[in-house]
C-alpha positions as a Markdown table, in Angstrom:
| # | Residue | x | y | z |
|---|---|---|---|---|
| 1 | Unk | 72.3 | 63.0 | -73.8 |
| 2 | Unk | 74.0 | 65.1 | -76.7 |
| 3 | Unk | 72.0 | 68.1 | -77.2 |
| 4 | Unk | 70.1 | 68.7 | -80.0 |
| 5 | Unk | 67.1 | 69.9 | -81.5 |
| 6 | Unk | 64.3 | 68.5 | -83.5 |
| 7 | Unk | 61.6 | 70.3 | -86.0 |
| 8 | Unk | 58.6 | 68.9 | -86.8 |
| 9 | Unk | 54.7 | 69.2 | -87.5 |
| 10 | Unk | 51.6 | 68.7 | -86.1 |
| 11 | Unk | 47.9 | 68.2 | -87.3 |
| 12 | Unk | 48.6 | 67.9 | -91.2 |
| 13 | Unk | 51.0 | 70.8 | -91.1 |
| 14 | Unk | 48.9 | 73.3 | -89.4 |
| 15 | Unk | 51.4 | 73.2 | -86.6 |
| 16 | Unk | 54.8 | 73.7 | -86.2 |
| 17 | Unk | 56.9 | 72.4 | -83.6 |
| 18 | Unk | 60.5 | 72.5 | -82.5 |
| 19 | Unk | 61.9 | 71.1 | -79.3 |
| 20 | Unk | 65.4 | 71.3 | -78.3 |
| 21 | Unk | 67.9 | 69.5 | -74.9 |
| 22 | Unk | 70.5 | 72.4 | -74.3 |
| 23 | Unk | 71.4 | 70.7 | -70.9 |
| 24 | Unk | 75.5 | 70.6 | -72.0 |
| 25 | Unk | 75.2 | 74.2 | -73.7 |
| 26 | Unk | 74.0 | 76.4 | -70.9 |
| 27 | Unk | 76.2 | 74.7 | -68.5 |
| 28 | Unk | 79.1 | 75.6 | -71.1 |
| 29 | Unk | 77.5 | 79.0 | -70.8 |
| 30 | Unk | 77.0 | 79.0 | -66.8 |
| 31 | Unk | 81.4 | 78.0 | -67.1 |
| 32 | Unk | 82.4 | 80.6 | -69.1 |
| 33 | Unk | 80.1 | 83.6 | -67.7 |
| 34 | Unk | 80.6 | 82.4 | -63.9 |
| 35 | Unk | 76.5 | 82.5 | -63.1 |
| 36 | Unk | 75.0 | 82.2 | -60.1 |
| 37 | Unk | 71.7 | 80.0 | -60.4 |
| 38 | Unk | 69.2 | 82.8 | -61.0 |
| 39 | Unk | 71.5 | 84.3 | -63.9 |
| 40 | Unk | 72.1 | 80.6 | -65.0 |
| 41 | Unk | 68.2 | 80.3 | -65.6 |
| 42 | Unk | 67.5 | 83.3 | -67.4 |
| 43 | Unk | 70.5 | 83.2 | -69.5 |
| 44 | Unk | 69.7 | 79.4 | -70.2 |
| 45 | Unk | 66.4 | 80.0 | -71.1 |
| 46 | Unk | 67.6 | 83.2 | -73.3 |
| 47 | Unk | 70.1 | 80.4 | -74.9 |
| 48 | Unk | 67.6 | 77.7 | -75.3 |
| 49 | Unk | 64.9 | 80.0 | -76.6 |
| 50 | Unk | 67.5 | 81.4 | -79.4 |
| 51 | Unk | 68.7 | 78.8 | -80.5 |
| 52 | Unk | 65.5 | 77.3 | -81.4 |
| 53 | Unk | 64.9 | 80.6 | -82.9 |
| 54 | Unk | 68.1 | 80.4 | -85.0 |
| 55 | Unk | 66.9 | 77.3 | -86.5 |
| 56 | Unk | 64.0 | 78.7 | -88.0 |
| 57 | Unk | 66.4 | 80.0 | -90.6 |
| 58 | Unk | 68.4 | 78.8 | -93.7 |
| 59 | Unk | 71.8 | 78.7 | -95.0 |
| 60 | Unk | 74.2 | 81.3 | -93.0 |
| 61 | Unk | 71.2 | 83.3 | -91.8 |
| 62 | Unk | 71.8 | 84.6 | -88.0 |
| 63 | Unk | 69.6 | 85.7 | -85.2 |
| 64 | Unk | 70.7 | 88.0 | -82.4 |
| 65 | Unk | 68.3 | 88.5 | -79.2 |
| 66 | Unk | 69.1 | 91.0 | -76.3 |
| 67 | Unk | 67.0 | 91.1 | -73.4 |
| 68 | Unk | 66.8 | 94.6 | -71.5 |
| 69 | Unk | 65.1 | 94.5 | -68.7 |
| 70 | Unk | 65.2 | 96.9 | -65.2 |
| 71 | Unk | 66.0 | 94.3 | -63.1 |
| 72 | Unk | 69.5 | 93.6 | -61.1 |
| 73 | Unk | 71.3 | 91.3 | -63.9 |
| 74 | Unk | 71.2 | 93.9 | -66.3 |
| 75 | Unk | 71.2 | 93.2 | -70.4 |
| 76 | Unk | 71.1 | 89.6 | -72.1 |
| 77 | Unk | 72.2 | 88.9 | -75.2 |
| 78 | Unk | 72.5 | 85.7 | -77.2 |
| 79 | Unk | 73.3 | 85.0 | -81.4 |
| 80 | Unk | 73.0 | 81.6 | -83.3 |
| 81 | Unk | 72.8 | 80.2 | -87.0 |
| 82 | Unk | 71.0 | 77.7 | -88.7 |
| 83 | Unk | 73.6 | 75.4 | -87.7 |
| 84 | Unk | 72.8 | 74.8 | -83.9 |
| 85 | Unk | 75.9 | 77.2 | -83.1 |
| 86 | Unk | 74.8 | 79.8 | -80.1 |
| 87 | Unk | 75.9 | 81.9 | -77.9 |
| 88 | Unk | 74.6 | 84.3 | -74.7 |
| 89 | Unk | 76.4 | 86.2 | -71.6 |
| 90 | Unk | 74.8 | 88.4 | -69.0 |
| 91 | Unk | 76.0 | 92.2 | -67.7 |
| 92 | Unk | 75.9 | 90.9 | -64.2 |
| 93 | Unk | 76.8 | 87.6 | -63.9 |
| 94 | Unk | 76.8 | 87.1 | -59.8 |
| 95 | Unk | 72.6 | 87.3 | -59.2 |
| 96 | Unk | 70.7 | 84.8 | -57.2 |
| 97 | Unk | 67.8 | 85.1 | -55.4 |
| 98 | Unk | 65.4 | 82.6 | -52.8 |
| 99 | Unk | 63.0 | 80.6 | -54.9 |
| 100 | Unk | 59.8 | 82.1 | -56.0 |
| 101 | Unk | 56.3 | 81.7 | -55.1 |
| 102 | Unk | 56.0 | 78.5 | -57.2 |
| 103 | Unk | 59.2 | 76.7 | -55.8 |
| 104 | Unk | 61.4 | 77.9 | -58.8 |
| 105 | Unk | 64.3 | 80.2 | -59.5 |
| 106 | Unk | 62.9 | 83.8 | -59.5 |
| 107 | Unk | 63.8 | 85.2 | -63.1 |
| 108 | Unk | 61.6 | 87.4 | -63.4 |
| 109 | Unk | 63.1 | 89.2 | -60.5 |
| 110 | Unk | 66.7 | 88.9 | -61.9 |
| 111 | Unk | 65.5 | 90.3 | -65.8 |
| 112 | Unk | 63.1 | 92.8 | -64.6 |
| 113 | Unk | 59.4 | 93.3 | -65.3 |
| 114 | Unk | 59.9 | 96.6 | -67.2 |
| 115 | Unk | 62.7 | 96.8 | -70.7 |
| 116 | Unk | 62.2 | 95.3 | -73.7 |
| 117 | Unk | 63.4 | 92.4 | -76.0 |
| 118 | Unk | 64.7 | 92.9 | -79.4 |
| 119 | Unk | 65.3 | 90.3 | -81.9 |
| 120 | Unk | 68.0 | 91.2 | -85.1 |
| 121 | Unk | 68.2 | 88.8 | -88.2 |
| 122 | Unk | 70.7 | 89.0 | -90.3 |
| 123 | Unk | 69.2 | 87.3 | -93.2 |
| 124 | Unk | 72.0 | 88.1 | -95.9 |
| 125 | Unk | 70.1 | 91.1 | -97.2 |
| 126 | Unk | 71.6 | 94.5 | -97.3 |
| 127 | Unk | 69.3 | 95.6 | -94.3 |
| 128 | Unk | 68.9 | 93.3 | -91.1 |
| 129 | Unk | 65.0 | 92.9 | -90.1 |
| 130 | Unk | 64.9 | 94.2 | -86.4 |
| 131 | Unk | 62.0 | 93.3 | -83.7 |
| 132 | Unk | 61.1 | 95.2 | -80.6 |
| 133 | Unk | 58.8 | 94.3 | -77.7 |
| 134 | Unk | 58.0 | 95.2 | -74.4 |
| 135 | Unk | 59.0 | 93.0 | -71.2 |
| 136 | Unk | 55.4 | 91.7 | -70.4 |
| 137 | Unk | 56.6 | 89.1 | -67.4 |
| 138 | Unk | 60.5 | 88.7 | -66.9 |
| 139 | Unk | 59.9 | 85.3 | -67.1 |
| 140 | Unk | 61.0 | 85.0 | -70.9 |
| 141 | Unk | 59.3 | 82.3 | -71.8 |
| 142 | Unk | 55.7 | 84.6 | -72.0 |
| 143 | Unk | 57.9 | 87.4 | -73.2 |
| 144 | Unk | 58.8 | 85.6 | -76.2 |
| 145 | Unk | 55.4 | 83.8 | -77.0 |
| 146 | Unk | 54.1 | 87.7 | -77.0 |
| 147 | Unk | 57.3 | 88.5 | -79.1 |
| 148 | Unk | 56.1 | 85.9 | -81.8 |
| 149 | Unk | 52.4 | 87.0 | -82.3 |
| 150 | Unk | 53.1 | 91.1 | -82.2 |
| 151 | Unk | 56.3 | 91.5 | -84.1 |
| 152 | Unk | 56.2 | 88.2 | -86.3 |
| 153 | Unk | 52.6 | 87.8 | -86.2 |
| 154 | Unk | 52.6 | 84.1 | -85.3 |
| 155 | Unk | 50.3 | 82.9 | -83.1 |
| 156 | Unk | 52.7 | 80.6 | -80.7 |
| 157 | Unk | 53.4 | 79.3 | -77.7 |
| 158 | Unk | 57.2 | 79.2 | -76.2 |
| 159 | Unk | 58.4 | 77.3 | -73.1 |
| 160 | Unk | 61.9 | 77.2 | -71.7 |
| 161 | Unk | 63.4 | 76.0 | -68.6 |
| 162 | Unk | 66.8 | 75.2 | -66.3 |
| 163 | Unk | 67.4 | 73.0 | -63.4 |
| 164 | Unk | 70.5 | 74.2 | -61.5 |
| 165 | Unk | 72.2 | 71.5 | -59.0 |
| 166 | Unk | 73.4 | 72.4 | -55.6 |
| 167 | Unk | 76.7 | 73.1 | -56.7 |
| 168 | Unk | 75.9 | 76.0 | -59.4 |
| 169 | Unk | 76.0 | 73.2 | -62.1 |
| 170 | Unk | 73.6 | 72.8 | -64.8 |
| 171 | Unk | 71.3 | 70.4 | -64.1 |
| 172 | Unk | 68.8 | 70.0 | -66.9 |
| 173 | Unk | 67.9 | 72.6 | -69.9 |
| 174 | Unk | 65.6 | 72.6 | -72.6 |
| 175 | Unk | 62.4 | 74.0 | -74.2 |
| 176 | Unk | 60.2 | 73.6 | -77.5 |
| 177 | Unk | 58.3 | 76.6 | -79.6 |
| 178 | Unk | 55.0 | 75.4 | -80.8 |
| 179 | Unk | 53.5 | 77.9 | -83.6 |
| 180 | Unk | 50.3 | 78.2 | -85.6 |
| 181 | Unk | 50.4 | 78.3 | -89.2 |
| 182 | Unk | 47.9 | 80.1 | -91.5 |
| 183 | Unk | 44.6 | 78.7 | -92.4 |
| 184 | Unk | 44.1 | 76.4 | -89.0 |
| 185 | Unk | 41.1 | 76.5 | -87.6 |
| 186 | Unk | 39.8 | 77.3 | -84.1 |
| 187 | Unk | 39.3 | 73.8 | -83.1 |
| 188 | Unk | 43.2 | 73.1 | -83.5 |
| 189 | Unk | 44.2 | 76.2 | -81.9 |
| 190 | Unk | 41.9 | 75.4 | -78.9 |
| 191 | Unk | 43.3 | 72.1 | -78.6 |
| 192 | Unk | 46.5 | 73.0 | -78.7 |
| 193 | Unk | 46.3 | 75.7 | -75.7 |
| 194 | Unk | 44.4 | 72.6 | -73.4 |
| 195 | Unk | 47.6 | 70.5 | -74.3 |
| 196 | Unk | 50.3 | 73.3 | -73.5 |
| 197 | Unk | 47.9 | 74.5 | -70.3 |
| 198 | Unk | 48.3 | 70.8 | -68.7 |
| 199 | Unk | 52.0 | 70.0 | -70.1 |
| 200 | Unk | 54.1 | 69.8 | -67.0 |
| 201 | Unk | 57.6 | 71.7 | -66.7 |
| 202 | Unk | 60.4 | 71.1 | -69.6 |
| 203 | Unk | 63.3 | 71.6 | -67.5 |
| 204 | Unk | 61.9 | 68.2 | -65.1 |
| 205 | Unk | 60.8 | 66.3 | -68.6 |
| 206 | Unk | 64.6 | 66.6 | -69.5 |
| 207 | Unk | 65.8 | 65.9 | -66.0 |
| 208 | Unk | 63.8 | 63.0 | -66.3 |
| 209 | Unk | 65.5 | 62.0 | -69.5 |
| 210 | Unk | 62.9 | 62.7 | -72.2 |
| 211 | Unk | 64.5 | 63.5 | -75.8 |
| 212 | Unk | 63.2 | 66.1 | -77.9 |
| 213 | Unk | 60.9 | 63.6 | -79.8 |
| 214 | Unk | 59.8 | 62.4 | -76.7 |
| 215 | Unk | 58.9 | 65.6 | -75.2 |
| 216 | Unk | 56.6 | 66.5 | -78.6 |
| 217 | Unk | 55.4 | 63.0 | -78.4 |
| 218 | Unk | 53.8 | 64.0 | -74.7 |
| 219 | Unk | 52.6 | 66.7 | -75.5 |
| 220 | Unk | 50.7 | 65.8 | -79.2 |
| 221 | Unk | 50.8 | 62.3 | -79.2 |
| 222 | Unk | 52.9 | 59.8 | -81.8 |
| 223 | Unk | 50.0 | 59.5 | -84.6 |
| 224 | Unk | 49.6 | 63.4 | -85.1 |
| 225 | Unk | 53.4 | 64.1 | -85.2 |
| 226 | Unk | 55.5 | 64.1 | -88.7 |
| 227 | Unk | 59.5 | 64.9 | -87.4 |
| 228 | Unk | 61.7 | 66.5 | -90.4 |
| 229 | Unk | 65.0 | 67.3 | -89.2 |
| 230 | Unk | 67.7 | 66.8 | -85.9 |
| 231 | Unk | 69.9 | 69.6 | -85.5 |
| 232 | Unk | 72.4 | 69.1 | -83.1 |
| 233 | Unk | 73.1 | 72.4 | -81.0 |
| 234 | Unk | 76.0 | 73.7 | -79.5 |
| 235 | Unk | 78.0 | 76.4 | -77.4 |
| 236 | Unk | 80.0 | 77.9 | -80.3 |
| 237 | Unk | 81.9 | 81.7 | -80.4 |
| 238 | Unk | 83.0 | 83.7 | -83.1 |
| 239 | Unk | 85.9 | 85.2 | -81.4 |
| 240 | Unk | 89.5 | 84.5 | -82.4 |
| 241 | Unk | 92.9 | 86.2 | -81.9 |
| 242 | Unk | 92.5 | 87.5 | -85.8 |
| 243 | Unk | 89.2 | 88.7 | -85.3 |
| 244 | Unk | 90.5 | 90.8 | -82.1 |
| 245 | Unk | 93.3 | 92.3 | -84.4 |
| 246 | Unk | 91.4 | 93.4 | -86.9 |
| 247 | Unk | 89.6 | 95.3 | -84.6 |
| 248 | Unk | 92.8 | 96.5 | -82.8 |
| 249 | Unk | 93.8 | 97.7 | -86.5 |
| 250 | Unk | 90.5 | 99.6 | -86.7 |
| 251 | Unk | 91.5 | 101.7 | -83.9 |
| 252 | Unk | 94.2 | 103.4 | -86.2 |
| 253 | Unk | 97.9 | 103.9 | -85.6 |
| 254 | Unk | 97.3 | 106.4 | -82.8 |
| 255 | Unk | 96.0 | 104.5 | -80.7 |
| 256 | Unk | 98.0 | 101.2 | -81.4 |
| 257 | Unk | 100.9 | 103.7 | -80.5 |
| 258 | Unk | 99.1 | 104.3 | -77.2 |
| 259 | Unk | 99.1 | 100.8 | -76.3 |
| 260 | Unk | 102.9 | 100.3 | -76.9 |
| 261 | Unk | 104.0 | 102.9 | -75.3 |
| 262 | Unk | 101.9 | 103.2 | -72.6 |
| 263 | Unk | 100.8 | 99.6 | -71.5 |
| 264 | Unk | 103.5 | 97.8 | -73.5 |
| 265 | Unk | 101.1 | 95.6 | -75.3 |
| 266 | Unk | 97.5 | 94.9 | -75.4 |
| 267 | Unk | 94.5 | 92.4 | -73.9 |
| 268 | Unk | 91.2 | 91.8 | -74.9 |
| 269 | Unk | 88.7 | 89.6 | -73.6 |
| 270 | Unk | 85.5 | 88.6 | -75.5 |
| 271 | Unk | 82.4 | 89.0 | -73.7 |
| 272 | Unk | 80.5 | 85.5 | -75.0 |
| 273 | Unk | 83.6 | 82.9 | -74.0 |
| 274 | Unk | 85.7 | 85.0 | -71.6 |
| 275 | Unk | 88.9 | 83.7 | -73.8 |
| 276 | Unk | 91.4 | 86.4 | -73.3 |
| 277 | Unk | 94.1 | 87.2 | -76.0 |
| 278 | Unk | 97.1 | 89.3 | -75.7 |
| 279 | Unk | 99.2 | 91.2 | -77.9 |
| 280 | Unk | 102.9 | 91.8 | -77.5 |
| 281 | Unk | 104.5 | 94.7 | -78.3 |
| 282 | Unk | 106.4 | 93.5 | -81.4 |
| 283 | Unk | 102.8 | 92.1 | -82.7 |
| 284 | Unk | 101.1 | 95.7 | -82.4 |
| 285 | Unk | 104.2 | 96.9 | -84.0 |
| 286 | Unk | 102.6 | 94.5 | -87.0 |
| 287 | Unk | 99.6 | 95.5 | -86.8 |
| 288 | Unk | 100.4 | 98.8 | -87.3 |
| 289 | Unk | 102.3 | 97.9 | -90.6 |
């Protein structure tokens, strides 16, 4: 299954829903940053949980997301757009630890119960708008739903999950954000915290083949759902060998100078793709021009 995301709502519009299969994205993550399985599952589920965030917005709007919590694996951070193009890496990419209590990889122990998470969107205005919580859980999943109703002040609820296989591989991915608008009443709200409260795991949902539609469908029913758009989503960097020079150029003469003489040319690696790009002496002699 391609991966994609879907948006839709529930109940006459008094809920919004989106639901996204990220299966082939975090494993092109999991390739590029080398993960073990713990890292894999909190960085997919930081992936998953941002790009459904990303398409929340419009036009060439952006989201970034960095997760900062005490624990072992250090910083997360993740981008996307409204196009379905995201991004993540970890600090510490080698983490793993025996399952948890409840039979699944222990996240919680590889974020950390104690940091924060911080959401930047860069909505074209001259000022970004900038969120900060505290880590409730580790677990992401509650961190974000808590995320949602104190910084944006929308009651929600956010789930996110990642199979790994035996060999480090991606197994399944996936995960929906189900929010409350304005003016529904309690009856809808408690309803919709009995649904979520018996909806069993995303991550086995997708293993078992369920599309987005399908997964909403579960949890809401056919009659109650109206779906409005397919997004499809994607592993996508920013990085390119012109970017990297620019930035080389920024540095100044000086130190362009430095790199000649000293190390006879230059590399750079970015931190979301691991693509390395080097620079010759003759081209830093260019870039100096």
């Amino acid at each position: 299954m391609k991966d994609y995301l879907v948006k839709a709502t529930i109940y006459q519009g008094m809920v919004r829903a989106y639901a996204a299969v990220t299966t082939n994205t975090v494993e092109e993550a999991r390739r590029r940053q080398d993960t073990w399985a713990t890292a894999s599952a909190a960085l997919g589920r930081t992936i998953t949980i941002t790009a459904m965030m990303g398409a929340m917005n419009k036009g060439d709007d952006s989201i970034t997301v960095k997760v900062e919590g005490n624990g072992p694996m250090g910083p997360i951070v993740a981008d996307s757009n409204a196009k379905g193009h995201v991004r993540g890496y970890v600090t510490n990419s080698h983490v793993d630890f025996d399952l948890n209590e409840n039979g699944k990889l222990d996240v919680a122990q590889a974020v950390g119960t104690e940091g924060s998470i911080s959401v930047i969107k860069d909505l074209g205005l001259k000022e970004y708008f900038t969120g900060e919580v505290p880590i409730i859980s580790g677990e992401l999943s509650e961190d974000f739903t808590y995320y949602f109703a104190t910084s944006e002040q929308i009651p929600s609820a956010v789930g996110a999950g990642v199979l790994v296989n035996p060999d480090q591989s991606v197994l399944a991915a996936g995960g929906f954000i189900v929010q409350v608008m304005p003016g529904a009443d309690e009856e809808i709200i408690t309803r919709l915290e009995e649904q979520i409260q018996s909806f069993p795991a995303i991550s086995t949902l997708i293993q078992e083949g369920n599309s987005p539609e399908q997964i909403l469908e579960r949890l809401f029913g056919k009659d109650e759902i109206k779906f409005h758009e397919q997004l499809p989503i994607e592993f996508r960097c920013k990085c390119s060998k012109e970017r990297i020079a620019n930035a080389i150029i920024g540095l100044g003469n000086e130190e362009i100078q430095s790199m000649i003489d000293e190390d006879h040319g230059a590399e750079a690696n970015c931190h979301f793709c691991n693509e390395v790009y080097q620079f010759t002496e003759s081209e830093l002699e260019e870039l100096k021009k």
